[in-house]
C-alpha positions as CSV (number, residue, x, y, z in Angstrom):
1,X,-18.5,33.1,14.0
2,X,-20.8,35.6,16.1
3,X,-18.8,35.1,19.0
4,X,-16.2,36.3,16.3
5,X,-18.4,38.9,15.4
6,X,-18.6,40.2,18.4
7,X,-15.5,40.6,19.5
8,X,-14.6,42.1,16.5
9,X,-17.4,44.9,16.8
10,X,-15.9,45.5,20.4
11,X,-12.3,45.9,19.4
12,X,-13.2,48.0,16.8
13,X,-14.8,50.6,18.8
14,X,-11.6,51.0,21.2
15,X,-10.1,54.3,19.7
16,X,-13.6,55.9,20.1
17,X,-13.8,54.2,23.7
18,X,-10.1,55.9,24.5
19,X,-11.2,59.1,22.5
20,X,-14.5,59.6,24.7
21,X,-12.3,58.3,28.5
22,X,-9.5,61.2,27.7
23,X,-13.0,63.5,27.0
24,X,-14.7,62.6,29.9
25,X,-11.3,62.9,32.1
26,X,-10.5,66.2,30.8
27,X,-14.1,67.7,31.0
28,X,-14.4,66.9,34.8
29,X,-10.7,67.9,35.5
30,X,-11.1,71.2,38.2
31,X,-8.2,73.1,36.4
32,X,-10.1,73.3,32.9
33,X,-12.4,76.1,33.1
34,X,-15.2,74.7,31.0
35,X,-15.7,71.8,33.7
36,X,-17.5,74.3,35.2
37,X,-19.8,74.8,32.8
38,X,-23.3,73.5,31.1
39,X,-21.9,72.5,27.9
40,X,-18.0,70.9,30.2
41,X,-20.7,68.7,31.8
42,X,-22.6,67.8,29.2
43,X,-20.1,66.7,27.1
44,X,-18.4,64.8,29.9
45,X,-21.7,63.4,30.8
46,X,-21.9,62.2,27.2
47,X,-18.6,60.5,26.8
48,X,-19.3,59.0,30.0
49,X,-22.7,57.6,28.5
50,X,-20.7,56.4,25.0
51,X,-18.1,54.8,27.2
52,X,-20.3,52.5,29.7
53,X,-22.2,51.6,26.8
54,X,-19.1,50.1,25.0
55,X,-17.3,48.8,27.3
56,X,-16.7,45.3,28.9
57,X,-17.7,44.8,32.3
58,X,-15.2,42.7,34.3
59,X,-16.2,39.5,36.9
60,X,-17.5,42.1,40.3
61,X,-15.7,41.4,43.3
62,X,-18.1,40.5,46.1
63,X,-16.5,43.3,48.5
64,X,-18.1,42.6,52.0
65,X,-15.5,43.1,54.2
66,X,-17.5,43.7,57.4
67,X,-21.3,42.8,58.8
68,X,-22.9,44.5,61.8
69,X,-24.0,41.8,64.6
70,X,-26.0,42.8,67.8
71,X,-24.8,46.5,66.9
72,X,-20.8,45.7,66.8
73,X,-19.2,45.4,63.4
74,X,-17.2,42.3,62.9
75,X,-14.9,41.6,60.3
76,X,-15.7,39.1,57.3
77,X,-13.6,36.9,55.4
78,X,-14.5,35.6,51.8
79,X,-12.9,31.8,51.8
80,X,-12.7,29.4,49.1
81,X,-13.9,26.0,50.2
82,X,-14.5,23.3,47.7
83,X,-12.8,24.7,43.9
84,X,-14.3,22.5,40.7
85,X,-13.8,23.0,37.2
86,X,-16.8,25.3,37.0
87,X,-17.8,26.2,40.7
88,X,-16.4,27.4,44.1
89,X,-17.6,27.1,47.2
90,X,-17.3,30.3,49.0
91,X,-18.1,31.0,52.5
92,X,-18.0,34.8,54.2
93,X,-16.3,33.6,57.7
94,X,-17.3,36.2,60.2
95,X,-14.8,36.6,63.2
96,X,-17.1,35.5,65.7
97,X,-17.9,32.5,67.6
98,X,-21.8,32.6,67.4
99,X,-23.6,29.4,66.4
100,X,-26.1,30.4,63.4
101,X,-27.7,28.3,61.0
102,X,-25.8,27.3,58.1
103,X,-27.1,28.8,54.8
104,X,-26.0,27.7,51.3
105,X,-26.8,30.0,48.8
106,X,-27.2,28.7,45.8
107,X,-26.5,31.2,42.8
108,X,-27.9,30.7,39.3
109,X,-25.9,30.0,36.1
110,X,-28.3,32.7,34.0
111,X,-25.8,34.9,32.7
112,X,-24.8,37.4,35.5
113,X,-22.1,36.7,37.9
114,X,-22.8,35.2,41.9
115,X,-21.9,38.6,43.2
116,X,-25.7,39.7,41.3
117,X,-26.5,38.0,44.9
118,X,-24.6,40.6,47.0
119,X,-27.3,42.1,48.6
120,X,-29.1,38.8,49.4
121,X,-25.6,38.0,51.5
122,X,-25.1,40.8,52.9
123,X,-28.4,41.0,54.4
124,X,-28.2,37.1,55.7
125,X,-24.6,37.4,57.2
126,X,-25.6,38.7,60.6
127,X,-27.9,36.4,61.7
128,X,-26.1,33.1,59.3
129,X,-22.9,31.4,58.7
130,X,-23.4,31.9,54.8
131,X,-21.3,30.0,51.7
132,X,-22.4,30.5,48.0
133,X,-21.9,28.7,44.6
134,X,-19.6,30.9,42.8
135,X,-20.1,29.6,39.2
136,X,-17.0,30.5,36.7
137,X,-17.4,31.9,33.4
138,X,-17.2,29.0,31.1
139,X,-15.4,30.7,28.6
140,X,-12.2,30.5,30.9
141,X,-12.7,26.7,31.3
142,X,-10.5,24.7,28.8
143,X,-12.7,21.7,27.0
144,X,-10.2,19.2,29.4
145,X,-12.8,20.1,32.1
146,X,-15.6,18.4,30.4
147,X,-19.2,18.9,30.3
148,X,-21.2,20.4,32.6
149,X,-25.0,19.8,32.3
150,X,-28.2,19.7,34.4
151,X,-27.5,16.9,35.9
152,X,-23.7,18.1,36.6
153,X,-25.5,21.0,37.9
154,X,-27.7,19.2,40.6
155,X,-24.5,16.5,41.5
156,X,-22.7,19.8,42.1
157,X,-25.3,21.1,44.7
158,X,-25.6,17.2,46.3
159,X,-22.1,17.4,46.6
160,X,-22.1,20.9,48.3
161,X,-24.8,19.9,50.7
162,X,-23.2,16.3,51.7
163,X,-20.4,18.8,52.7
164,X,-21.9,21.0,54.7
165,X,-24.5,19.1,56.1
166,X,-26.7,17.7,57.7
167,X,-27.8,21.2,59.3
168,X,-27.3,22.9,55.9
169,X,-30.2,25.3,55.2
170,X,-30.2,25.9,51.3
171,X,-31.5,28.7,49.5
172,X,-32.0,28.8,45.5
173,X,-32.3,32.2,43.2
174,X,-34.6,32.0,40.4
175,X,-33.2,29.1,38.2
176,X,-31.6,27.1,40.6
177,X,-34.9,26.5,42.1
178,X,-35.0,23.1,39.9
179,X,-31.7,21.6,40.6
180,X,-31.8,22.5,44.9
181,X,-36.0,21.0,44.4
182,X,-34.0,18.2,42.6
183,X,-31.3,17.6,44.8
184,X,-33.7,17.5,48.0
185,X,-36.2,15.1,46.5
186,X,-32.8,12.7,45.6
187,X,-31.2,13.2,48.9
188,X,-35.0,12.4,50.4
189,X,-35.4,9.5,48.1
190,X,-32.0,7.5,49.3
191,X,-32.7,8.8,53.3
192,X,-29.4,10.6,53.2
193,X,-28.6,11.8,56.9
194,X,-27.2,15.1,55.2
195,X,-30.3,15.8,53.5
196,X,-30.8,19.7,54.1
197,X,-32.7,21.0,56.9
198,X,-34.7,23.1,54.7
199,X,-35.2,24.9,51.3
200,X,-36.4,27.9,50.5
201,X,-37.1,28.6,46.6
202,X,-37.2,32.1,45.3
203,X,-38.6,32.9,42.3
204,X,-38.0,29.9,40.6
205,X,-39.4,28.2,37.6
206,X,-40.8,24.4,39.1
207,X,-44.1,24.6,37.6
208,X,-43.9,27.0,34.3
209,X,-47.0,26.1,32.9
210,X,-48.8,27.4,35.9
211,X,-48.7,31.4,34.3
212,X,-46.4,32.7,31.5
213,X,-44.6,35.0,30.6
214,X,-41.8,36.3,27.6
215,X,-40.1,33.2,29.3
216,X,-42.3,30.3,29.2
217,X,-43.9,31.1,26.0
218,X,-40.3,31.5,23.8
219,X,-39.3,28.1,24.7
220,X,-42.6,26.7,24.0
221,X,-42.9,28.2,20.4
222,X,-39.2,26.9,19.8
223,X,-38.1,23.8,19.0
224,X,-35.1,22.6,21.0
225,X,-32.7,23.0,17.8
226,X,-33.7,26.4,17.5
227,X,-32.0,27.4,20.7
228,X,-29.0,25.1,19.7
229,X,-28.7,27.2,16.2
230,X,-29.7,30.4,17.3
231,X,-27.9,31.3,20.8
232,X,-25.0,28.7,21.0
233,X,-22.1,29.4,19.6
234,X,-18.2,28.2,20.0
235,X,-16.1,30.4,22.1
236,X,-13.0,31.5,20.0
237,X,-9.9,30.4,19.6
238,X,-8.0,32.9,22.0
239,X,-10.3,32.3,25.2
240,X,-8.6,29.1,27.5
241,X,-12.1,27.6,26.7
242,X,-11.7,27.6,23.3
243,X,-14.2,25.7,21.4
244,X,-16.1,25.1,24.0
245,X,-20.6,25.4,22.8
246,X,-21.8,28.5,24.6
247,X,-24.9,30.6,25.2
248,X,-22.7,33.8,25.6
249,X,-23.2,36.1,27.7
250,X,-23.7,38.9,25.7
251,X,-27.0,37.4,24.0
252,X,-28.2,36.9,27.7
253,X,-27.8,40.7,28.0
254,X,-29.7,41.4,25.0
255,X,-32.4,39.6,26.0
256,X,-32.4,41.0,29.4
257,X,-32.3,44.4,28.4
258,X,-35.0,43.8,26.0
259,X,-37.5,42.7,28.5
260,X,-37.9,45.8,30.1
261,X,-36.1,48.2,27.6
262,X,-38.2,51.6,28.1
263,X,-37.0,51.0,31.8
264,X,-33.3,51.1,31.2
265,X,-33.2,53.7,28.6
266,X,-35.4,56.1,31.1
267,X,-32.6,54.6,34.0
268,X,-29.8,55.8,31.6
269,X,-31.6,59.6,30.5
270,X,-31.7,59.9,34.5
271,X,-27.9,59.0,34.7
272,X,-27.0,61.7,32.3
273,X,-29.2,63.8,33.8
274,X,-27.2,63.3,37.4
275,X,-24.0,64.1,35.7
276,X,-25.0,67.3,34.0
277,X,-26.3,68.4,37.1
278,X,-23.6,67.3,39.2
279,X,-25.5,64.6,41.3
280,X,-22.7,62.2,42.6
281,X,-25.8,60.1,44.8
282,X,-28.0,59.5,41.4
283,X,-25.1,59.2,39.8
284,X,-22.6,56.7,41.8
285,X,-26.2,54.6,42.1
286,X,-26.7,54.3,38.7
287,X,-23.1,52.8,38.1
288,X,-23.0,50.3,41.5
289,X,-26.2,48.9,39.9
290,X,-25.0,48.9,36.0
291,X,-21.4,47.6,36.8
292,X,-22.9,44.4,38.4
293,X,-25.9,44.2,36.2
294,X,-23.6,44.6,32.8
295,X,-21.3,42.1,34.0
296,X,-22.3,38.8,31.9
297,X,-21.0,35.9,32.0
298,X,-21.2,32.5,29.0
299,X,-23.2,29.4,30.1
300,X,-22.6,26.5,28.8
301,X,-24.8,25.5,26.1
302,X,-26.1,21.4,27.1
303,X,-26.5,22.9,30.5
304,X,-28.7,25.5,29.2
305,X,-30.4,23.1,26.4
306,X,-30.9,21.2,29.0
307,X,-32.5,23.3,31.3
308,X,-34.9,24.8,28.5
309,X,-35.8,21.2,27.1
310,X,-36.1,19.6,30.7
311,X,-37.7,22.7,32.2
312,X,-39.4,24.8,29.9
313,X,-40.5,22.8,27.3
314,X,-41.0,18.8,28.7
315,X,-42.2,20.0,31.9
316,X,-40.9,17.0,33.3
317,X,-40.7,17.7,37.2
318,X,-43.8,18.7,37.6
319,X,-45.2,15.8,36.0
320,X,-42.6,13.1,38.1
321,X,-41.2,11.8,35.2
322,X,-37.9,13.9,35.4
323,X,-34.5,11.7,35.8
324,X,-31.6,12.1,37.0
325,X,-28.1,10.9,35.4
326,X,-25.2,10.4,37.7
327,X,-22.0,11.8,36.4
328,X,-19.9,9.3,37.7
329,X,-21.4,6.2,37.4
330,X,-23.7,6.9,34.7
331,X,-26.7,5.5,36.6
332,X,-30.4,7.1,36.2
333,X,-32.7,7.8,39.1
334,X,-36.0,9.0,39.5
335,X,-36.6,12.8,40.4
336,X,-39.8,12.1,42.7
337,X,-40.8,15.3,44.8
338,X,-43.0,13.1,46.7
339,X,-40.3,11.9,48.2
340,X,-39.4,14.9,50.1
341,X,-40.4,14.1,54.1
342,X,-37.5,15.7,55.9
343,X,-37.0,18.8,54.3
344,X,-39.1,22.2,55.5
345,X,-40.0,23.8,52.2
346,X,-40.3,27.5,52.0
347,X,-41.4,29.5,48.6
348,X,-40.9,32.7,48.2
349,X,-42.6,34.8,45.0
350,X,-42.7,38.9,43.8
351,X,-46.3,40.0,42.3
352,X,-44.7,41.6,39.5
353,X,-42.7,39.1,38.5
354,X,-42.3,39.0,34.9
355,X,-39.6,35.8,34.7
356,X,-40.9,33.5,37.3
357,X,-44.7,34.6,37.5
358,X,-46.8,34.2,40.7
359,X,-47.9,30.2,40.7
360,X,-44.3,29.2,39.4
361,X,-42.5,28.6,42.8
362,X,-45.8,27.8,44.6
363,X,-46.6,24.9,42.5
364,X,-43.7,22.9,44.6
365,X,-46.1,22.8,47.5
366,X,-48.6,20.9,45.7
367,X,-46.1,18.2,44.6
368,X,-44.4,17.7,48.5
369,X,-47.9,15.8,50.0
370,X,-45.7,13.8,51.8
371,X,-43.8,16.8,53.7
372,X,-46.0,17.5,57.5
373,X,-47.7,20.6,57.0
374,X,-45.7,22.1,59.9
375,X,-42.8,22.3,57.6
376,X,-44.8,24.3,54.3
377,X,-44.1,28.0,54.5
378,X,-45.1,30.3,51.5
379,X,-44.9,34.5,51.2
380,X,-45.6,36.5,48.1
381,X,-44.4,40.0,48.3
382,X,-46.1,42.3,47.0
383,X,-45.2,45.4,44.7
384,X,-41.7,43.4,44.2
385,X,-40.7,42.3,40.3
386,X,-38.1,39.2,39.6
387,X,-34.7,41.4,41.4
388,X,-36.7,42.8,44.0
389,X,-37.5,39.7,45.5
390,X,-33.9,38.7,46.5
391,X,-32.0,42.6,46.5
392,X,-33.0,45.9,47.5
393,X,-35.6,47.9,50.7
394,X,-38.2,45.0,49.9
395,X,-36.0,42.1,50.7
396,X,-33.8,43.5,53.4
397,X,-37.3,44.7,55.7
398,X,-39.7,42.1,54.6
399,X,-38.4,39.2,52.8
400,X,-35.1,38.1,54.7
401,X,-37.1,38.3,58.2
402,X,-39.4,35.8,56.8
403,X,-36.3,33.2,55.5
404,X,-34.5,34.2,59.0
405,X,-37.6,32.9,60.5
406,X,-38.0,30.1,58.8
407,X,-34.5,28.6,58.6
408,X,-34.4,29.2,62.8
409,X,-37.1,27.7,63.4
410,X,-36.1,24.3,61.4
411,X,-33.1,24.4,63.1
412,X,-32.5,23.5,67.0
413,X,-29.1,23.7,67.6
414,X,-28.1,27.7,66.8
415,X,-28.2,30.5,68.9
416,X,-31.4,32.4,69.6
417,X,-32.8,35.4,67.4
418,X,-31.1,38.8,69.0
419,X,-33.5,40.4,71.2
420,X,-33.5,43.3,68.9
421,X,-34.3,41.9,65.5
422,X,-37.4,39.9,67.4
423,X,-39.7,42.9,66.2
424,X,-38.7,42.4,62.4
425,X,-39.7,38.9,62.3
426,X,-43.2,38.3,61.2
427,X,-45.4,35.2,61.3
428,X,-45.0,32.4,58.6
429,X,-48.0,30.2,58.9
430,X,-47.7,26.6,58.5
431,X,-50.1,25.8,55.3
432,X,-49.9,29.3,54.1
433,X,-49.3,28.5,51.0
434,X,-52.9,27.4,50.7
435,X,-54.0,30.7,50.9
């Protein structure tokens, strides 16, 4: 019924949506003469506002056509290499013939579309031959498909990693952090020869306990069949996932906005302030960022009560006493980090991070005794919250040298660093992480 709801609020707003578009098209047309005036803009500025803010924001297209390698631009095709009920496999194919380390980006299933990760891509493509989990909006997947859990979730990434490897470097955003830590310790446990070379965790929730946040301490106060009450809800009859339990996107948004709402009303004051004034820069910044950012997607809703239960709440991998369920045969096996001994382990955390605090990612170090120090790496960046860390100045300049770094220097059979990026990479101390 909210889903319902919902929907129902949306549609009903469409004339005023129409009514404000044909406002804001007219007022910014060059043959009315009151486009050129305070009160033209600021009404166009306004319908502008009222439309964004009622409209639906359509899946992003990833868009990187070209990357820029040792000063020459070379194109980049997107390339779909392993489709699943609820994930692609997606690899930018550069048309060059250098050997780079091969870098799976693993995306998170928190509400916002893969292509949140643009920046982090487009910032790895020069110097890696990068693929990504594109996760599809469950909303569009018909109940045929099945489940898709946790434990889906990290037999997905095993599967993705057994494909690519056994030279497969892996990164993880913020909440897949769990499942690629997971899938390692597995892959460790049963001495599988693709096993990745390493993993780097950004931002990522392994050890919540260690400092909280809004976060940690929501699912703490909850009982599991709050969430299941509360934030899941059946997706409607006229979606091709119809019936299907979902945490919808839209309550994700709320949430998100809510987190730091003083900073994106003052982000949208400054956007109408760009349009009266006729700032295209402020203005055309505003919308690349709110056109991704607005974009939401549904989870589904054992994967996320999952997640919260097994994650948040149990604290179960911390502890060693998480399991794992195979899909297909329905066996259970032990989620042992101490069994990592192959893969380098990098962590990577922002100081202001208000969704993974400081501690959170680090804590993995502690539970890999077993891995040679030689292959622990740890940077926290400083004066970087939760986004910052893996998008934006911070991460292209400081952040992805480090991971670049890293990832070359656990792998022996790629090219060398170009001469002229040599200066951007900075020292990553084995046992860092102890600092």
């Amino acid at each position: 019924m909210l889903y319902h709801l919902y929907d129902l609020y949306h549609a009903s707003l469409t004339p005023a949506r129409v009514t404000a578009e044909m406002v804001k098209t007219g007022m910014q047309n060059p043959f009315v003469p009151m486009s050129y005036t305070l009160m033209g803009r600021t009404l166009a500025a306004s319908a502008e506002l009222f439309e964004r803010a009622t409209r639906k924001f359509g899946r992003p297209e990833f868009g990187l056509n070209q990357t820029v390698i040792d000063g020459n631009k070379v194109d980049v095709i997107e390339r779909d290499v392993i489709q699943k009920p609820f994930c692609t496999l997606m690899n930018f194919k550069r048309a060059t013939k250098r050997k780079d380390p091969k870098v799976l980006v693993v995306a998170p299933i928190s509400g916002h579309f893969a292509t949140l990760l643009r920046g982090t891509v487009e910032a790895l493509l020069p110097h890696h031959d990068v693929y990504i989990t594109d996760w599809e909006d469950v909303r569009q997947v018909p109940l045929s498909a099945g489940r898709f859990n946790l434990d889906d979730y990290i037999a997905y990434v095993i599967e993705f990693i057994r494909h690519l490897g056994p030279d497969v470097h892996v990164i993880a955003v913020c909440q897949p952090a769990v499942p690629v830590f997971a899938a390692a310790a597995l892959m460790n446990r049963w001495k599988d020869p693709k096993a990745p070379a390493s993993i780097t965790l950004m931002g990522g929730p392994i050890d919540p306990r260690v400092s909280k946040t809004a976060v940690t301490e929501l699912a703490e106060q909850r009982p599991i069949t709050w969430f299941e009450q509360t934030v899941c809800t059946d997706v409607p009859f006229y979606y091709p996932g119809a019936h299907r339990k979902v945490y919808p996107g839209f309550l994700q948004l709320g949430g998100f906005m809510s987190m730091n709402l003083d900073r994106h009303i003052g982000s949208h004051m400054k956007f109408f302030q760009h349009l009266v004034q006729s700032d295209g820069d402020g203005a055309d910044s505003h919308r690349k960022f709110y056109n991704e950012y607005l974009a939401v997607m549904d989870l589904p809703a054992e994967f996320y009560l999952q997640t919260v239960e097994i994650v948040f709440q149990k604290h179960l991998l911390p502890q060693r006493k998480m399991k794992w369920k195979d899909p297909v045969d329905g066996q259970l096996h032990d989620v042992d980090p101490h069994d990592i001994t192959k893969t380098a382990l990098l962590t990577i955390e922002g100081e202001l991070d208000d969704i993974s605090a400081r501690g959170q990612t680090l804590a993995a170090h502690a539970l890999t005794p077993n891995l040679p120090e030689s292959k622990h790496a740890h940077h926290l960046q400083m004066n970087v919250g939760h986004y910052g860390i893996f998008n934006g100045r911070k991460w292209r300049e400081q952040i992805m040298p480090r991971v670049r770094h890293f990832i070359r220097s656990n792998d022996k059979g790629v090219d060398k660093v170009p001469a002229a990026d040599l200066k951007e990479i900075p020292d990553l101390k084995p046992g860092s992480w102890k600092d």
